[in-house]
Backbone bond lengths (Angstrom), bond angles and torsions (degrees), N, CA, C in turn:
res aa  C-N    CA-C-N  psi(-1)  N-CA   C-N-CA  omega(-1)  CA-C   N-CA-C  phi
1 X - - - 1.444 - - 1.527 111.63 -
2 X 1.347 99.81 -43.50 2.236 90.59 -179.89 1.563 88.45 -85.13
3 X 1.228 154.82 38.04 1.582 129.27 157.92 1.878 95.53 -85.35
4 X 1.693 89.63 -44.21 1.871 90.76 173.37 1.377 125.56 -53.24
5 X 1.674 111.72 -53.51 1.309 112.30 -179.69 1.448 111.50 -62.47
6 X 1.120 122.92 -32.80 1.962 112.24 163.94 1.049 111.92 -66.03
7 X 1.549 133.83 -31.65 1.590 121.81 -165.97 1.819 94.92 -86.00
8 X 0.990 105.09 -24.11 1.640 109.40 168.01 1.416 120.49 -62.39
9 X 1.547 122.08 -52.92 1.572 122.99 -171.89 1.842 80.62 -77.06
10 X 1.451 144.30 -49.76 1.546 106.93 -172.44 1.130 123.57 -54.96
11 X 1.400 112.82 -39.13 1.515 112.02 -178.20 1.601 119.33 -58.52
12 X 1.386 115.83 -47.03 1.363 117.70 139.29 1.567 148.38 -14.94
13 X 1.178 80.10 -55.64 2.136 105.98 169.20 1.529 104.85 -76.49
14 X 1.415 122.28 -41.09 1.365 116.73 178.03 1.554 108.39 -59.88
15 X 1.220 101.45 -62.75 2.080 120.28 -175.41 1.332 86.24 -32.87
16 X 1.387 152.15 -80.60 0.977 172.42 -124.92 1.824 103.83 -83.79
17 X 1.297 129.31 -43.06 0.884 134.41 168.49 0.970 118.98 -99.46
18 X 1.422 119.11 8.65 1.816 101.19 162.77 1.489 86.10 -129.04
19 X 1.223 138.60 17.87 1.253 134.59 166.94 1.643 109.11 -83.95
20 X 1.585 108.87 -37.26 1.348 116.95 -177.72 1.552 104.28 -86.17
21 X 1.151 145.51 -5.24 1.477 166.02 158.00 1.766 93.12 -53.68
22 X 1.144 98.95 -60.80 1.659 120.34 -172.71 1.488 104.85 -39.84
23 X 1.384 92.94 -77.67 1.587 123.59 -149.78 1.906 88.61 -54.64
24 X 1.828 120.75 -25.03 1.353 108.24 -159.48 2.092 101.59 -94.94
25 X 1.199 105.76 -6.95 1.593 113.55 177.17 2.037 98.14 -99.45
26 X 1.064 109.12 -5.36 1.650 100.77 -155.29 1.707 98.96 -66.97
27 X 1.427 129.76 121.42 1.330 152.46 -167.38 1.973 82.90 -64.93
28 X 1.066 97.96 -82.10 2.052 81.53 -168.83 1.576 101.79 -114.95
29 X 1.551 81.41 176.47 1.905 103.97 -167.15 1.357 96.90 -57.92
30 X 1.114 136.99 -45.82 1.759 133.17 -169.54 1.578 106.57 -59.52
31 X 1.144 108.57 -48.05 1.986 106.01 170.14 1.411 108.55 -81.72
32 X 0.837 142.54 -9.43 1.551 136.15 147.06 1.588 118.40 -54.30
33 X 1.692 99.83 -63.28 1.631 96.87 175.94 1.496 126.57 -63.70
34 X 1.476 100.79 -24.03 1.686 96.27 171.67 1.533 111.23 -83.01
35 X 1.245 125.70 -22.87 1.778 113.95 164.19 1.272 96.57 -77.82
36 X 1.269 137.34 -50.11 1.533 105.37 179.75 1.311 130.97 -52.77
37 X 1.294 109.64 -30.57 1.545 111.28 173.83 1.931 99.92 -73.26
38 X 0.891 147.69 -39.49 1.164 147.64 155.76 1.759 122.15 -16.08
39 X 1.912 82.54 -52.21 1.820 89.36 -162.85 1.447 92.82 -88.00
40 X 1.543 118.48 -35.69 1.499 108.25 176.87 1.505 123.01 -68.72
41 X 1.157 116.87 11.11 2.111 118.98 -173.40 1.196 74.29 -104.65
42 X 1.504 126.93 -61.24 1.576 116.34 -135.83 1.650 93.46 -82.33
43 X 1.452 147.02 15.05 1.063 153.31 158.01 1.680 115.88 -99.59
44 X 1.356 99.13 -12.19 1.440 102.38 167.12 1.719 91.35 -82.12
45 X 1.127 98.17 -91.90 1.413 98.40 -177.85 1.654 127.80 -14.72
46 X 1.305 126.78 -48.49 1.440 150.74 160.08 1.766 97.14 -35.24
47 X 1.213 129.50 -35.94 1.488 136.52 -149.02 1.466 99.01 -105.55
48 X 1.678 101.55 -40.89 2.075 116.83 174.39 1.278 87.55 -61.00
49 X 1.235 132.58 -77.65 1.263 125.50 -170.53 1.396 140.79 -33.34
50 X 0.918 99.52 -59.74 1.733 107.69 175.38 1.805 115.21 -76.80
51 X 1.425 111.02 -22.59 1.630 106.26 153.10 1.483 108.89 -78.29
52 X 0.795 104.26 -5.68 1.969 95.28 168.83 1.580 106.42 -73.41
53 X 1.624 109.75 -57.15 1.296 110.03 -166.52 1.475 101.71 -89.77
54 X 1.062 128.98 -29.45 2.107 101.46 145.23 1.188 113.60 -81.39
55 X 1.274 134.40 50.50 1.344 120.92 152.42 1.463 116.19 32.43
56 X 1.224 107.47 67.08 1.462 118.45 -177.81 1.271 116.11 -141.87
57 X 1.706 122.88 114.62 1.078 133.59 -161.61 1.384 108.13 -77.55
58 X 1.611 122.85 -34.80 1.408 135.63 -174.21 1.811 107.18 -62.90
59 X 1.258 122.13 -45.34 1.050 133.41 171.12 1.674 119.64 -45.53
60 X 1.367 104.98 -65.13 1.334 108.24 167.84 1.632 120.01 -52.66
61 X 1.445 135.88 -55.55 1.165 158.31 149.49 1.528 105.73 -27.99
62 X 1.204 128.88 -14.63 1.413 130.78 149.86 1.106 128.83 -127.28
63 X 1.182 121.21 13.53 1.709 128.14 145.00 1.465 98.00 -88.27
64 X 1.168 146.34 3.48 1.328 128.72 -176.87 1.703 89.41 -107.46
65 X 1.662 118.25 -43.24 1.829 103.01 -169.77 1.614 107.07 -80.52
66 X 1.787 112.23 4.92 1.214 100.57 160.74 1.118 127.66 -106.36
67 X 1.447 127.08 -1.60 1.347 137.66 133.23 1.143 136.24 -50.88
68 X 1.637 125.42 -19.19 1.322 116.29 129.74 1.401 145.18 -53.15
69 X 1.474 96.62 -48.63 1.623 100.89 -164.94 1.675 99.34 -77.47
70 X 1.442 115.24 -15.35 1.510 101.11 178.45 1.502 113.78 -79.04
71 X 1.656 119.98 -22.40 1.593 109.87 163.55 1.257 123.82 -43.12
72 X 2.068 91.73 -62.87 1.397 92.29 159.00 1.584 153.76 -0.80
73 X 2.010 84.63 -79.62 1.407 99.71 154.22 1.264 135.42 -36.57
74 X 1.386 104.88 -59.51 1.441 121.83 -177.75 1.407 121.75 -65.17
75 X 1.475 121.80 -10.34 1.223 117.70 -179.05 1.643 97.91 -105.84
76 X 1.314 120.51 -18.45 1.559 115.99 173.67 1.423 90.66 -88.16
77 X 0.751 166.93 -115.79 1.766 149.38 -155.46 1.399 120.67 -4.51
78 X 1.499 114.58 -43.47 0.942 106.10 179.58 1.812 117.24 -80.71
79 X 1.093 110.22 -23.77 1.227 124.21 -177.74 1.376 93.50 -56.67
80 X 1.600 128.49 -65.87 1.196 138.75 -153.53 1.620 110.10 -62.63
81 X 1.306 100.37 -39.98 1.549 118.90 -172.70 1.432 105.07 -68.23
82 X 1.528 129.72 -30.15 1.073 138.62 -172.78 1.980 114.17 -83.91
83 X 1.452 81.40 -19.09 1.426 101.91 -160.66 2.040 127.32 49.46
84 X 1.566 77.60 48.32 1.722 92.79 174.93 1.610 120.48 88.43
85 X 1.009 108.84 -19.46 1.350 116.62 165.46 1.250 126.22 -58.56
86 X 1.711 111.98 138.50 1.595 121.70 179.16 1.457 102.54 -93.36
């Protein structure tokens, strides 16, 4: 079971580094914010992970209130990006 959860946090670590690769060629702000939202899940996730394999409840319990506030995020970005428009 942890050979997966490591082959999981690399694959993770990669997303993350070629996501931030991304975000520095990305032509406009709208493909920027969606790889950023990209590199920031898969760093939530990166955080689930590794409190899994320390068995750490606190870890998870804050990859989950930062998986809120990054929807959050993501829906005030988009708002902004839209400049308020439905």
């Amino acid at each position: 079971m942890s050979i997966v959860l490591w082959l999981t946090v690399c694959l993770l670590g990669a997303t993350i580094l070629v996501g931030l690769l991304r975000i520095a060629s990305a032509p406009d702000p709208a493909s920027r914010a969606v790889v950023g939202d990209l590199v920031f899940f898969s760093g939530v996730g990166l955080i689930v992970l590794i409190g899994l394999l320390n068995e750490s409840a606190a870890a998870v319990d804050a990859a989950l209130i930062a998986a809120v506030l990054g929807i959050l995020a993501t829906v005030a970005l988009a708002r902004i990006l839209t400049r308020g428009r439905r």
